[in-house]
C-alpha positions in Angstrom: -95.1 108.3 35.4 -93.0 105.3 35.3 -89.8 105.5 37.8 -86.8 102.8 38.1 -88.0 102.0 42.3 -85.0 99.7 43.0 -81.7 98.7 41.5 -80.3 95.2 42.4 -76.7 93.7 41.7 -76.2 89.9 42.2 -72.3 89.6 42.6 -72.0 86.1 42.9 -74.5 83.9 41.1 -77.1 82.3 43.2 -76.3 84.3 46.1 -78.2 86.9 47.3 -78.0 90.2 46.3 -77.2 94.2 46.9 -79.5 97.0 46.6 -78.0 100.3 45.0 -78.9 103.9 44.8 -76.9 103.6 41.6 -75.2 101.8 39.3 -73.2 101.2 36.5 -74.4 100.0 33.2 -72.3 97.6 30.7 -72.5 94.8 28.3 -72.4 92.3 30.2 -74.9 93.5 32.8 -74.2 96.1 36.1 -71.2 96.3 36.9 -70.2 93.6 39.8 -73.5 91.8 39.0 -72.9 87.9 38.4 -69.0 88.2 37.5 -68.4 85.6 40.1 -69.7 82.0 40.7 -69.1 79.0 42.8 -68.3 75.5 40.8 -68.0 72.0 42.0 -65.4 69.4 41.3 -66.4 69.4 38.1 -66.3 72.8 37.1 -69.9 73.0 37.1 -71.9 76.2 38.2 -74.1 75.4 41.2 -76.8 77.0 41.9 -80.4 77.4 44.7 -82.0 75.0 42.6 -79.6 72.4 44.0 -77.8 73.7 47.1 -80.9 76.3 48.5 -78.7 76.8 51.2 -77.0 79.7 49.2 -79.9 81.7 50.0 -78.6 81.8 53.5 -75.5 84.1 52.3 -75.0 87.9 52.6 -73.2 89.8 50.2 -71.6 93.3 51.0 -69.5 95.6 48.7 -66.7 98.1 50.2 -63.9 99.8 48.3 -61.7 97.1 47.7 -63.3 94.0 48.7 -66.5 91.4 48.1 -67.6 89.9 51.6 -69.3 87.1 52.1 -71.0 86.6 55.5 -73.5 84.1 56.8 -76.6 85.8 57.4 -77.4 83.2 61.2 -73.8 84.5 61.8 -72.5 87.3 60.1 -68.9 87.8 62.1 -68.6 84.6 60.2 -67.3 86.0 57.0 -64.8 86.1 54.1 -63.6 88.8 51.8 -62.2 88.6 48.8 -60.4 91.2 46.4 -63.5 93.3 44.6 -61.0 93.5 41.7 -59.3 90.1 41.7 -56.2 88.6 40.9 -56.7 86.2 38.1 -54.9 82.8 39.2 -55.5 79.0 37.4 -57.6 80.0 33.8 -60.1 76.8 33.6 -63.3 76.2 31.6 -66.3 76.5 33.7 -69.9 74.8 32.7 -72.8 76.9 33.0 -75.9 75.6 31.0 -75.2 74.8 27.7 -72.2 76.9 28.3 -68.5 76.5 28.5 -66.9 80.0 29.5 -63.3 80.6 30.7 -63.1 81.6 34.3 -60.2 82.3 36.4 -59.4 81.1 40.1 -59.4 84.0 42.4 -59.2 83.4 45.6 -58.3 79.7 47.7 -59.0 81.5 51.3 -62.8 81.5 49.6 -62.5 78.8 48.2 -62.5 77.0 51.7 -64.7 78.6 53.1 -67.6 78.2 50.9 -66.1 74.7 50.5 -66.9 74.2 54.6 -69.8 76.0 54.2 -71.2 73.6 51.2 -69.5 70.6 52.8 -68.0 70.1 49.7 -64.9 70.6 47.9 -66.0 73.9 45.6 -63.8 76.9 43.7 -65.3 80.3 43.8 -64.7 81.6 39.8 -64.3 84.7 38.0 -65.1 86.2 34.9 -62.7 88.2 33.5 -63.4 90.6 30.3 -61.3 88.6 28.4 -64.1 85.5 28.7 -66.6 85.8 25.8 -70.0 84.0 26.6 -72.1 85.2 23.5 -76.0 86.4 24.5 -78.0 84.0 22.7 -78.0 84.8 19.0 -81.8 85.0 18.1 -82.1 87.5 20.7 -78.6 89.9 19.9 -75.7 90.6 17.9 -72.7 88.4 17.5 -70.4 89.8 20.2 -73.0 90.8 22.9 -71.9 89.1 25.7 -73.6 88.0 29.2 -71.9 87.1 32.3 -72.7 84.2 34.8 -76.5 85.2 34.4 -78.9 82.3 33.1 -79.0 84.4 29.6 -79.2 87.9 29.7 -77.5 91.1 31.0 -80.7 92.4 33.0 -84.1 91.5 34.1 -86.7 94.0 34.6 -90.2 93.5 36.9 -92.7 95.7 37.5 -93.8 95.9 41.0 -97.4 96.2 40.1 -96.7 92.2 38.3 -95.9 91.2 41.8 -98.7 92.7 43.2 -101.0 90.9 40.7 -99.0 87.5 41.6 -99.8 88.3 45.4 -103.2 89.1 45.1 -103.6 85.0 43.8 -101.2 83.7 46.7 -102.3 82.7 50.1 -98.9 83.7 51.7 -97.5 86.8 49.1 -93.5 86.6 48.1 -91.3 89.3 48.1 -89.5 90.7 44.6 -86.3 88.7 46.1 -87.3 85.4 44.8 -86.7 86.8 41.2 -83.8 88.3 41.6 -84.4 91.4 39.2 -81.8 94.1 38.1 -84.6 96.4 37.8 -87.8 97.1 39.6 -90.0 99.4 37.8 -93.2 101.2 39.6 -95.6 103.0 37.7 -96.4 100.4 35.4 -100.1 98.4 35.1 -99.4 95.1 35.8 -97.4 93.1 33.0 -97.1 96.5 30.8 -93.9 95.0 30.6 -94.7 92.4 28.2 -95.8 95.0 25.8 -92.4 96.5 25.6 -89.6 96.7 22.8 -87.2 99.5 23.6 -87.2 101.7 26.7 -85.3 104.6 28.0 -84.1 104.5 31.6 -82.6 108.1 32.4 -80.3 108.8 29.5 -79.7 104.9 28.3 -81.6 102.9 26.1 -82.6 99.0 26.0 -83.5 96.3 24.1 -86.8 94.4 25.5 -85.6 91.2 24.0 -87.8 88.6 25.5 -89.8 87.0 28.7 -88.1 85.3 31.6 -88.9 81.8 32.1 -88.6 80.9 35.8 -88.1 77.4 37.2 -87.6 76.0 40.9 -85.7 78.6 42.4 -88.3 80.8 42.6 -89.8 78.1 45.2 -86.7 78.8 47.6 -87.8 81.0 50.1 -85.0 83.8 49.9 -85.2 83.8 54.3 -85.2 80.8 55.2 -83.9 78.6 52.2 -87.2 76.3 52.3 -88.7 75.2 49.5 -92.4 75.2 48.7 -94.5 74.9 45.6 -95.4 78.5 45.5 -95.1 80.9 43.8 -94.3 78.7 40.7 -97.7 76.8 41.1 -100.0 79.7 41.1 -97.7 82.1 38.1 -98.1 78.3 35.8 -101.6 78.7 36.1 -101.7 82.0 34.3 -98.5 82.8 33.0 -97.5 79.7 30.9 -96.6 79.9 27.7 -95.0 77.4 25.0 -94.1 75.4 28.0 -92.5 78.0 29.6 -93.3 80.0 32.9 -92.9 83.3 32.3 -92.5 86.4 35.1 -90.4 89.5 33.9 -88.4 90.5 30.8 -84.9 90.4 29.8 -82.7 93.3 28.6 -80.1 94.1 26.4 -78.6 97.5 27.2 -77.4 100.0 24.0 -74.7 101.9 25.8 -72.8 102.3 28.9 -73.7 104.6 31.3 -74.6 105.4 35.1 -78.1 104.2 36.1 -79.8 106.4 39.5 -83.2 105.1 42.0 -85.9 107.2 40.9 -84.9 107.6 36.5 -87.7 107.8 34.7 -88.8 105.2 32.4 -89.8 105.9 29.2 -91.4 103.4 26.6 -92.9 102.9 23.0 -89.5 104.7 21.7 
């Protein structure tokens, strides 16, 4: 039988993220996942493809607040309001993108910005931002937050297995940075999928995840390396693309629970 193993949340893009026993489910993706992001002077996301040091962050949710933590030091930390105050509206760059994104937080801001050693803003997306899920793969009015595309990503772990069985040194699932780990699955029998029930919701399969150079970060130590992105392009490339995982589109809003069964070919 195929069971959801693992739920992950990525609060702030690029950082690394939190594992949940559950969560919740809404347009834009979990809820918390990806609704913040650091910019630099120019309003431009940043990202581990540029600045692999972010790997080197810790993320913790309580009640009321995000903190932020460095992971060689982690009394060395920030917190910021879980449900923010939204200060200066600006436009933010992400991609193609240009989203509206609100200032949340300047203690943060300073911190990262030492951090960094650069002058950057930690941003927020409010509900009132609309950044529209590309339109070949949804409706008009599906949005995304500050993910690359799409609300969730999906890998099953029996796909990693097959990656680590061609590897000399195997990766862990962090380098992908999936909302959804299924187990259960043959390897890949996600590719094959179109809808799928997880517990009582429903979701779109809409299409395969191309990955790029931050899978080469090493989410422990921030090095990079050539693997796993070497190995995947030798059997996994398709139209120019790299492609490890599949991107969701959820129906409804709901609660998602480790351990829902998974049910496909709806």
């Amino acid at each position: 039988m195929l069971r959801l193993s693992e739920l992950w949340i990525y609060p702030i893009k690029s950082v690394p993220g939190i594992q949940l026993q559950e969560a919740k489910v809404l347009e834009r993706g979990f809820e918390f996942d990806r609704r913040w992001m650091i910019v630099d002077a120019t309003d431009t996301f940043l990202s581990q493809r540029t600045f692999p040091e972010l790997a080197l962050l810790d993320l913790k949710i309580t009640d009321t607040t995000l903190q932020i933590s460095k992971r060689s030091n982690p009394e060395d930390k920030i917190e910021t309001p879980l449900f923010p105050a939204l200060l200066e509206e600006i436009k933010v760059t992400i991609w193609n993108d240009q989203v509206l994104a609100w200032t949340v937080d300047p203690a943060a801001d300073v911190w990262l910005s030492e951090f960094l050693n650069q002058q950057v803003r930690l941003v927020y997306m409010g509900d009132q931002a609309a950044r529209q899920i590309d339109l070949k793969y949804s409706e008009e009015g599906e949005n995304v937050s500050f993910a690359d595309g799409y609300p969730y990503l999906l890998i099953s772990e029996a796909s990693l297995a097959d990656l680590n069985e061609r590897l000399k040194e195997p990766v862990s699932m962090r380098r992908f940075r999936p909302n959804l780990i299924v187990t259960g699955a043959s390897a890949f029998e996600e590719d094959t999928w179109d809808n799928i029930q997880i517990g009582d919701l429903t979701f779109r399969v809409v299409k395969p995840c191309a990955r790029c150079v931050l899978i080469t970060v090493d989410p422990q130590t921030a090095e990079k390396g050539a693997e796993p992105l070497k190995t995947l392009s030798s059997y996994r490339f398709e139209n120019n693309k790299v492609l490890f995982g599949q991107n969701l589109i959820a129906d409804h809003p709901g609660i998602l629970r480790e351990g829902d069964a998974v049910i496909t070919g709806l």
